[in-house]
C-alpha positions as CSV (number, residue, x, y, z in Angstrom):
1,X,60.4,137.6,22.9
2,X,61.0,134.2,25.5
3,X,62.0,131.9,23.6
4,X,59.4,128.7,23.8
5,X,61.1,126.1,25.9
6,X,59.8,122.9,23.8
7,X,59.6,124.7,20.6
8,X,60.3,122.2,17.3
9,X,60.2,119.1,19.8
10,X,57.7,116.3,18.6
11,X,54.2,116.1,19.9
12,X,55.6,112.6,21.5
13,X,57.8,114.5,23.6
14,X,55.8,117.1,24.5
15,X,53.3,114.7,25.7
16,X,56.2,113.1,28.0
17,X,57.1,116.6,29.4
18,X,53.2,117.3,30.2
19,X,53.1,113.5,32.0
20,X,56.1,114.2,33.9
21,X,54.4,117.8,35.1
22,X,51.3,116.2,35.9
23,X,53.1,113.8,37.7
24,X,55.7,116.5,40.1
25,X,52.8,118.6,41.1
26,X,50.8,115.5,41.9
27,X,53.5,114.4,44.1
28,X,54.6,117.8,45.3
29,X,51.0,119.1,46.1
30,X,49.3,115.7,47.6
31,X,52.4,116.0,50.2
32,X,52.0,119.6,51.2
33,X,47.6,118.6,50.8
34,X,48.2,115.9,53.7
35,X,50.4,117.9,56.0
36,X,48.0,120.3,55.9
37,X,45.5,118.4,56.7
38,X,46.5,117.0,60.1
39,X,45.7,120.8,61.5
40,X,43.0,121.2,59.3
41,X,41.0,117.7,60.5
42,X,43.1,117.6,63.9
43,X,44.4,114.1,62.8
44,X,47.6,112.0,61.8
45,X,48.9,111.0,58.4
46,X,48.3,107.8,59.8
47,X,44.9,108.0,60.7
48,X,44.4,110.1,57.5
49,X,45.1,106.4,55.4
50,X,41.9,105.2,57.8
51,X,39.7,107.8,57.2
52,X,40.5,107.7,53.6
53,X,39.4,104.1,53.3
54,X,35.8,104.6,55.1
55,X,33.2,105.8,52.8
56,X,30.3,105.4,55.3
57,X,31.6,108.3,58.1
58,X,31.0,111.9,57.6
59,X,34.6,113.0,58.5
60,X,35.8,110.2,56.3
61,X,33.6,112.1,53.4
62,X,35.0,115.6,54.4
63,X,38.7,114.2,54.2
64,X,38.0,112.7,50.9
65,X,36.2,116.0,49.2
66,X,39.2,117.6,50.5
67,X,41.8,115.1,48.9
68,X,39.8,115.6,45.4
69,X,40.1,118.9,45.6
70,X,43.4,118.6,45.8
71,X,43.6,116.2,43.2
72,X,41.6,118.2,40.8
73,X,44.3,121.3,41.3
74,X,47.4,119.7,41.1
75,X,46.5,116.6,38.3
76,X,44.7,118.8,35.4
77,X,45.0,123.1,36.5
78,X,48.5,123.9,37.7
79,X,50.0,121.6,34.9
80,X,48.6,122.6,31.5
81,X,49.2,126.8,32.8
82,X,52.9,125.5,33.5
83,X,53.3,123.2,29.8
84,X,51.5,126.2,28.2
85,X,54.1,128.9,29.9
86,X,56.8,127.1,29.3
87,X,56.1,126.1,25.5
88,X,54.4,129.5,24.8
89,X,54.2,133.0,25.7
90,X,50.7,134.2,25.8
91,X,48.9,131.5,27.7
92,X,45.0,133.4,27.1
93,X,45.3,133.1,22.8
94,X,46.2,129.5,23.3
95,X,43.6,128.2,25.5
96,X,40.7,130.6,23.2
97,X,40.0,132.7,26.8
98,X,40.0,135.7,25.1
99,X,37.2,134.6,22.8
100,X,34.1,134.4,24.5
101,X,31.5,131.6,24.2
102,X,28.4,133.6,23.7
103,X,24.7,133.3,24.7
104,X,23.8,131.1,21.9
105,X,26.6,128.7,22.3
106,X,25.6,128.2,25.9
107,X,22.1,127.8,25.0
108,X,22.7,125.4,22.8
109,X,25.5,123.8,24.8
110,X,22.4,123.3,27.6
111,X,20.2,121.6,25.2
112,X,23.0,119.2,24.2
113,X,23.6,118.2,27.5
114,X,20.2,117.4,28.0
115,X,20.0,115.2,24.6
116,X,23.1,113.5,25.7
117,X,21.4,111.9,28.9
118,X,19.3,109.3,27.4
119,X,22.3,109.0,24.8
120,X,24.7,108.2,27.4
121,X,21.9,106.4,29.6
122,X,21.9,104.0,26.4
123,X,25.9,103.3,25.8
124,X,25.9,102.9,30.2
125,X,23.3,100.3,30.0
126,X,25.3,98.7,27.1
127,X,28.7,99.1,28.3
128,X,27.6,97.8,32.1
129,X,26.4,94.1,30.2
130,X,29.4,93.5,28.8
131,X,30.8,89.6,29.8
132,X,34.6,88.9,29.6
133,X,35.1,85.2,28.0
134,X,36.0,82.7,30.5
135,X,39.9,83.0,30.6
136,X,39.3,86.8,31.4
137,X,36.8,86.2,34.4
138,X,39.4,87.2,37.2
139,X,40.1,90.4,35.2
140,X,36.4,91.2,34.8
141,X,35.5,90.8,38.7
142,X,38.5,93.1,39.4
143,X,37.2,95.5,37.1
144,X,33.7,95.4,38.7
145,X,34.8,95.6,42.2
146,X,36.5,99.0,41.2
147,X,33.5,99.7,39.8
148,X,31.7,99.5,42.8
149,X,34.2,100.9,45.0
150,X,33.5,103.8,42.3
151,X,30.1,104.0,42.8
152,X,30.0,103.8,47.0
153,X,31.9,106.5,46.9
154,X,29.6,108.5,44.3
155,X,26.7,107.7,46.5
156,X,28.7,109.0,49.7
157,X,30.0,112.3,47.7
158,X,26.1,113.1,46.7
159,X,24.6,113.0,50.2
160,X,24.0,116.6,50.7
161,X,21.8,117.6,53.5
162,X,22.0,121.3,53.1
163,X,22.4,124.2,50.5
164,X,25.9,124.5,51.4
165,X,26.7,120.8,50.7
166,X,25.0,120.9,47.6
167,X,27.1,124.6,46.5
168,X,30.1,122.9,47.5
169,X,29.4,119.5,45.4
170,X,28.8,122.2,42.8
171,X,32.1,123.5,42.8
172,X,34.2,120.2,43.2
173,X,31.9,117.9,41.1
174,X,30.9,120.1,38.5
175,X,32.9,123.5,38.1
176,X,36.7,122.2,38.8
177,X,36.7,119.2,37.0
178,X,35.2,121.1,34.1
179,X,37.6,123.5,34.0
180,X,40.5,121.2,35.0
181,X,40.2,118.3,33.1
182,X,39.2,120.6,29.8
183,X,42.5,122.7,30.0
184,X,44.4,119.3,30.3
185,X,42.7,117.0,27.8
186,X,41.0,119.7,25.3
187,X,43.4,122.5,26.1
188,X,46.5,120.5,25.6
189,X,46.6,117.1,24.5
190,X,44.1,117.2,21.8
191,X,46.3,119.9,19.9
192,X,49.2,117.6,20.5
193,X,47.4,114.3,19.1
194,X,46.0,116.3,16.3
195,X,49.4,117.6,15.0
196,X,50.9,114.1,15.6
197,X,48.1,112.1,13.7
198,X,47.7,115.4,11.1
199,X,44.0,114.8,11.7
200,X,41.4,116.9,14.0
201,X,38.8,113.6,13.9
202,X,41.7,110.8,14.9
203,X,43.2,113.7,17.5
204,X,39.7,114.1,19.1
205,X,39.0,110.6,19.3
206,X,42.2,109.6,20.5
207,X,41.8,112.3,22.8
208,X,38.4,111.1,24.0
209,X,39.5,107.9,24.7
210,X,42.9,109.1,27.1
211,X,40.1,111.7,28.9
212,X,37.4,108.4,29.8
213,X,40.6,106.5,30.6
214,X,41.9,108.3,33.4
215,X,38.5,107.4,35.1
216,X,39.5,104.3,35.4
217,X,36.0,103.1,34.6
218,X,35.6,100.2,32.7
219,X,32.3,99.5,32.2
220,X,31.3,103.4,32.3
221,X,34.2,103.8,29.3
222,X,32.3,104.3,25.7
223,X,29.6,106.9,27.7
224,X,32.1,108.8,28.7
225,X,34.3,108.1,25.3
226,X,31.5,109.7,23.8
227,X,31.4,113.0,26.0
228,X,34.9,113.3,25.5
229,X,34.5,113.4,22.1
230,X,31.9,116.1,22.0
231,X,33.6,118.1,24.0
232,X,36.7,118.0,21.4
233,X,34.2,119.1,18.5
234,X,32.8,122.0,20.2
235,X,36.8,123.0,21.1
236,X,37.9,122.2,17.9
237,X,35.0,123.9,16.1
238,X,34.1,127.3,18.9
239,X,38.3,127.6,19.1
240,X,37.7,128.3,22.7
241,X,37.8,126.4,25.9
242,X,35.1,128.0,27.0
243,X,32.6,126.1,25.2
244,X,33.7,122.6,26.4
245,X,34.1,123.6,29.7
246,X,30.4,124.9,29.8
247,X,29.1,121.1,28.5
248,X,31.3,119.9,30.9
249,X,30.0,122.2,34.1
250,X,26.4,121.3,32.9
251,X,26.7,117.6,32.3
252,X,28.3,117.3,36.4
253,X,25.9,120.2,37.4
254,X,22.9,118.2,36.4
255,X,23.8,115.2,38.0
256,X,24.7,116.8,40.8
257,X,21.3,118.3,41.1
258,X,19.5,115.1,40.3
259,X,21.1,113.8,43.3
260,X,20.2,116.5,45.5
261,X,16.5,116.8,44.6
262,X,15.8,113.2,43.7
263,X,17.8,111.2,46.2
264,X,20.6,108.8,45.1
265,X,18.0,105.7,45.2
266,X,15.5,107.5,42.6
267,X,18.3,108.9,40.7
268,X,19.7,104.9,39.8
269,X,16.2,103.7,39.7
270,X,14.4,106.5,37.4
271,X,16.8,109.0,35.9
272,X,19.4,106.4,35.2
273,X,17.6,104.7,32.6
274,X,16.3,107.3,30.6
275,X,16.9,106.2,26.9
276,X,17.3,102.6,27.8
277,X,14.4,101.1,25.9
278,X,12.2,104.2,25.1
279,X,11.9,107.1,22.8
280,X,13.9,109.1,24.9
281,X,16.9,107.8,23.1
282,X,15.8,108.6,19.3
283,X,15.2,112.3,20.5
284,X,18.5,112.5,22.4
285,X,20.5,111.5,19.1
286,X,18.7,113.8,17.0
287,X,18.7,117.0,19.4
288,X,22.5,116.0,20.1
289,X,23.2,115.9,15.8
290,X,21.2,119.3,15.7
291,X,23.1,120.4,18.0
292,X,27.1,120.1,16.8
293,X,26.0,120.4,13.0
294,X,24.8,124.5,14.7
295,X,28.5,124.4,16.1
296,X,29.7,123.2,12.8
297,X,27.9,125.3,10.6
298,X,29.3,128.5,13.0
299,X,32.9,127.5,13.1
300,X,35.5,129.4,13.7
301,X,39.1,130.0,12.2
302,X,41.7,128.0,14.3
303,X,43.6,129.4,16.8
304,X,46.9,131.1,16.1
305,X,48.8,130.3,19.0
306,X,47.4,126.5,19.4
307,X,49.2,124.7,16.9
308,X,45.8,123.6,15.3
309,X,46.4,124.5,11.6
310,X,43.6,123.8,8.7
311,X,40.4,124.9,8.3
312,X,37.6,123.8,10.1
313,X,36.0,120.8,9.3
């Protein structure tokens, strides 16, 4: 049997190594990503640096959908299969793929989703309002002109004009990040943080907070603080990535098809507050309670090559 290349080290320095991954293929794969695409968008690296700074032209857009998907590959898939090789032998047991998530998970999975709208329509609206005091003004504009930045280019990545646009937004909006950003933050830092803390609730939490983090989203933070953390239940509680990844695909996939039915305009105006003031909200909290005391109640037994040990909670 290979022996396991960080086997005994801390969680501390495990979670080092993974950084320092993330970080080489990031590097390594954004280099090859650019040279290839001068052929592939007959350009220059330096014009690339132009177009990638212009939100408002179409082959600006292209470029940048190109650069995420990129991004998405060599930030949060190639790394956690590399930590997960290196530390482990059989990459499937650790990650839960060889259980599957079943039609009643999803189902219920798609109902949550749905509940966590006006939920997270709610914390937005509330996280969006908050004022710095006086002495942290500077820090607060900065923070908001990032914030719009953020959202210009959300606006340009959801004009889709045709069923292949809105396939494609599919696929880099909902499906990689789903199943990127879940093997990296669910698949491997959360069983990291939970054997350093010795608690599943502080390691999911802590967890949550990292995954809304690397957003870099300030005043979007505590909603998406909040999804991180239900995705970490229903990993922690299912035992396999599946599950998360499937909240995940359907929480981008709906948004994603807001956009291309509503129109970005109705979407901000209408669907965006949903659960600000209404009743919307009081049903959202209660489907979304229903809905991880089901996962709860059908726990399963942790996984034996995760390094999650206790029963479940």
């Amino acid at each position: 049997m290979r022996e396991s290349f960080l086997k005994g080290a801390h969680p501390f320095i495990k979670l080092v190594f993974l950084v320092f991954l993330m970080l080489s293929s990031f590097f390594i794969f954004s280099f090859l990503g650019v040279l290839l695409a001068i052929p592939l968008f007959h350009t220059s690296v330096t014009e690339i640096m132009t177009l990638a700074s212009n939100v408002q032209d179409a082959r600006s857009i292209d470029l940048l959908k190109y650069l995420q998907l990129v991004q998405t590959f060599s930030l949060f898939i190639i790394p956690p299969f590399v930590f997960v090789f290196l530390e482990k032998e059989r990459i499937s047991p650790y990650f839960g793929f060889d259980q599957p998530a079943g039609k009643n998970s999803c189902l219920v999975v798609f109902v949550m989703v749905v509940a966590l709208m006006p939920v997270n329509n709610f914390l937005s609206h509330w996280n969006q309002n908050i004022v710095f005091p006086e002495a942290l003004k500077g820090l607060e504009q900065m923070l908001r002109a990032m914030e719009k930045s953020a959202e210009e280019l959300t606006r340009a990545f959801m004009e889709m004009r045709s069923w292949g646009g809105y396939l494609f937004n599919i696929f880099l909006i909902a499906l990689l990040p789903a199943v990127g950003e879940e093997l990296t933050f669910r698949g491997v830092i959360q069983p990291l943080f939970i054997r350093w803390t010795r608690s599943a609730h502080a390691g999911i939490i802590i967890t949550g907070a990292i995954f809304s983090f690397f957003h870099f989203q300030f005043f979007g933070f505590v909603p998406r603080w909040l999804l991180g953390i239900v995705f970490g239940y229903l990993f922690y509680w299912s035992r396999t990535l599946w599950v998360p990844m499937t909240a995940h695909f359907f929480n981008n996939a709906l948004a994603v098809t807001a956009y291309w039915l509503a129109g970005s305009e109705q979407v901000e105006q209408e669907y965006d507050s949903i659960g600000v003031k209404d009743i919307y909200l009081l049903a959202g909290m209660i489907i979304l309670a229903l809905s991880l005391w089901w996962f709860y109640r059908n726990r399963k037994e942790p996984l034996p090559d995760s390094g999650i040990t206790g029963p479940g909670m």
